[in-house]
C-alpha positions as CSV (number, residue, x, y, z in Angstrom):
1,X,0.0,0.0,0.0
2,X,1.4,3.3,-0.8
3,X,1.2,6.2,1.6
4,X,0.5,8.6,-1.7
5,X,-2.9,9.9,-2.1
6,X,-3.6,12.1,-5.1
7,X,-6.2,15.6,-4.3
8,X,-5.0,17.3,-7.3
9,X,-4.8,21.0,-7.5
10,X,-7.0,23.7,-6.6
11,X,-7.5,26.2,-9.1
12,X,-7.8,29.6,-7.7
13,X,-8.0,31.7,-10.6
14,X,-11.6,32.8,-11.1
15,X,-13.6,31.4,-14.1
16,X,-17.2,32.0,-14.8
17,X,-19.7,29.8,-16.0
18,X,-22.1,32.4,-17.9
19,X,-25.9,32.2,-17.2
20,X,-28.6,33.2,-19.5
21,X,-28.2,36.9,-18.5
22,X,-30.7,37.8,-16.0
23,X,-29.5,35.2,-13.2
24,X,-26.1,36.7,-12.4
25,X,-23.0,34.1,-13.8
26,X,-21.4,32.1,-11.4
27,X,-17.4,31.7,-11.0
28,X,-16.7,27.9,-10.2
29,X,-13.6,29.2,-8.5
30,X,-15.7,30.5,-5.4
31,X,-17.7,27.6,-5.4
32,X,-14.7,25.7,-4.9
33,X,-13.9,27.9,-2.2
34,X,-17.1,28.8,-0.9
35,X,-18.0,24.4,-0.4
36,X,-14.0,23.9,0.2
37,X,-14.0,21.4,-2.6
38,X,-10.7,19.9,-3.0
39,X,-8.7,19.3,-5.7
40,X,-10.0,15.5,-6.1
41,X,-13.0,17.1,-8.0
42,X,-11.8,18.3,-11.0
43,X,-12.8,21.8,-12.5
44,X,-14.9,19.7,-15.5
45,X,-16.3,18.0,-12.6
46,X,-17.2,21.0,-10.7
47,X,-18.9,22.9,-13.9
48,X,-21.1,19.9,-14.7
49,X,-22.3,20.2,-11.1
50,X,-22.6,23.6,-11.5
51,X,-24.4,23.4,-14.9
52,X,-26.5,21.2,-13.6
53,X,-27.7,23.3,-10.6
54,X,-28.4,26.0,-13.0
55,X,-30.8,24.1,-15.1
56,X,-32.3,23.0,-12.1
57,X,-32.5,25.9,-10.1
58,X,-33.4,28.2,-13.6
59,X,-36.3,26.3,-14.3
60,X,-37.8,26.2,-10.9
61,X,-37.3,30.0,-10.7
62,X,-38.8,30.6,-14.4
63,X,-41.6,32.3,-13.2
64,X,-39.9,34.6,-10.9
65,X,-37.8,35.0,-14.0
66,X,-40.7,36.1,-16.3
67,X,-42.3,38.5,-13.1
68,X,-39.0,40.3,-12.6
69,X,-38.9,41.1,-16.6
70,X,-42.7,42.2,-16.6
71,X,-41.5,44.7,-14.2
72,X,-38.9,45.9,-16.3
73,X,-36.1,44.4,-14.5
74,X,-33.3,43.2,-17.2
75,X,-31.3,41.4,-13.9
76,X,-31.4,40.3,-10.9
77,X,-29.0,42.3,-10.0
78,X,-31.8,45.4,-10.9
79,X,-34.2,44.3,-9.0
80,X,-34.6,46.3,-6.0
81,X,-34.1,44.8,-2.3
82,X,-32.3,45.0,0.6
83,X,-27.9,44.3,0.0
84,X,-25.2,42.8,2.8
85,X,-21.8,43.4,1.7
86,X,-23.0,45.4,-1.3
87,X,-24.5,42.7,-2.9
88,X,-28.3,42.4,-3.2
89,X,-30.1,39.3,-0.8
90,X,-31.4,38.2,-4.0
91,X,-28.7,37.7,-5.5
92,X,-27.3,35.7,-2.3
93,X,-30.0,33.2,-2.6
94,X,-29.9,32.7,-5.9
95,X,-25.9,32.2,-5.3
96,X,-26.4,29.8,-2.4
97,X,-29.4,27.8,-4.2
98,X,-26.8,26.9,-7.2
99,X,-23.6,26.4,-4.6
100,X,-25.5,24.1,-2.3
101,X,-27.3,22.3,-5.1
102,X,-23.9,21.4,-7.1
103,X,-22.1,20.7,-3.6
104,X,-24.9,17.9,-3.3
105,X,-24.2,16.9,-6.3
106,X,-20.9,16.8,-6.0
107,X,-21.0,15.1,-3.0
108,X,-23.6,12.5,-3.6
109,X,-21.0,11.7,-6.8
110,X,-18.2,11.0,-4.1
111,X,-19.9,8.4,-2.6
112,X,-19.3,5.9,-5.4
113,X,-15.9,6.0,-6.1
114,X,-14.7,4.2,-3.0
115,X,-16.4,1.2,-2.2
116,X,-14.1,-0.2,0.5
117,X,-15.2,-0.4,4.0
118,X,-13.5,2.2,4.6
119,X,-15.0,4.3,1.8
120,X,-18.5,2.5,3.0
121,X,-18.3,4.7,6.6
122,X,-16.9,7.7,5.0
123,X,-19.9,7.7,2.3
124,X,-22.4,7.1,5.6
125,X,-20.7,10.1,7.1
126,X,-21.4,12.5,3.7
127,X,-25.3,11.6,3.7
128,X,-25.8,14.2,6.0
129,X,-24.2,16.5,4.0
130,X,-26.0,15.7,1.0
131,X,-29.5,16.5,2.9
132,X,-28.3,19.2,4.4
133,X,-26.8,20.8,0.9
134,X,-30.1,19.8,-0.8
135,X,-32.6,21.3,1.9
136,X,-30.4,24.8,2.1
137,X,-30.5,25.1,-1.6
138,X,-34.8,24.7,-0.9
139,X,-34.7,27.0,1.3
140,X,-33.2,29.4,-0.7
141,X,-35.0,28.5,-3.7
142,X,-38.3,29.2,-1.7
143,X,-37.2,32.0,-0.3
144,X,-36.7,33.4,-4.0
145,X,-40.2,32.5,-4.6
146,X,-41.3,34.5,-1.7
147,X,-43.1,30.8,-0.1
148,X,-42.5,28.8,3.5
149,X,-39.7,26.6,3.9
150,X,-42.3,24.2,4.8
151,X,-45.8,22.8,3.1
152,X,-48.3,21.2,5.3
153,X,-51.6,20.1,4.3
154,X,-54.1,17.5,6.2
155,X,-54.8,14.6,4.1
């Protein structure tokens, strides 16, 4: 057995994957960051994820989308509310919805490429993870469409 384990390199330099230019682009480089995704994932593997959450999180916001325009807002970035950091809250949520929905992604992807027992615990370890990245990216997705975090009805 060989004490070498390969993580790859972290890529620091900022690169954005463009969005369809009202939903602000997203740099994968602060993802990286911002989820502290190692240099095991790949950058090819980090824009699929990424990619992915934006198809996702795009077409669940599609009607936001098409209210914000009717307004005569061209961005989100236009569209007035409150700011931390100079950066409006919309904008947060809409960053945190794609970051926590690729970082389950990305995560859940982890899981099967160690299969050892070893690998077994760690994977056991990540499904918390996973459900936690997947119900913050709800939240935030729901808090963009201005609903509760939660739906109850009586059946």
């Amino acid at each position: 057995m060989s004490g070498f384990i390969a993580t790859g390199t972290n890529t620091t330099a900022p690169y954005p994957i463009t969005n369809d230019g009202f939903w602000p682009d997203i740099d994968g480089a602060h993802v990286r960051g911002s989820l502290r995704i190692d240099g095991s994932v790949t950058d090819a593997r980090l824009e699929v994820a990424i990619v992915n959450a934006l198809i996702q999180v795009n077409g669940e916001l599609s009607a936001v989308k098409k209210g914000y325009k009717a307004e005569g807002h061209d961005t989100l970035e236009a569209v007035p509310a409150d700011e931390i950091k100079g950066i409006s809250l919309l904008v947060h949520l809409y960053r945190r919805s794609i970051y926590c929905a690729a970082g389950a992604e990305l995560t859940e992807r982890y899981r099967s490429y160690d299969t050892s027992t070893e690998g077994n615990k760690n994977a056991d370890e990540l499904t918390p993870s996973v459900d936690e990245y997947r119900r913050d990216a709800r939240f935030a997705i729901r808090d963009l469409l201005g609903v509760p975090h939660s739906t109850v009805e009586l059946i």
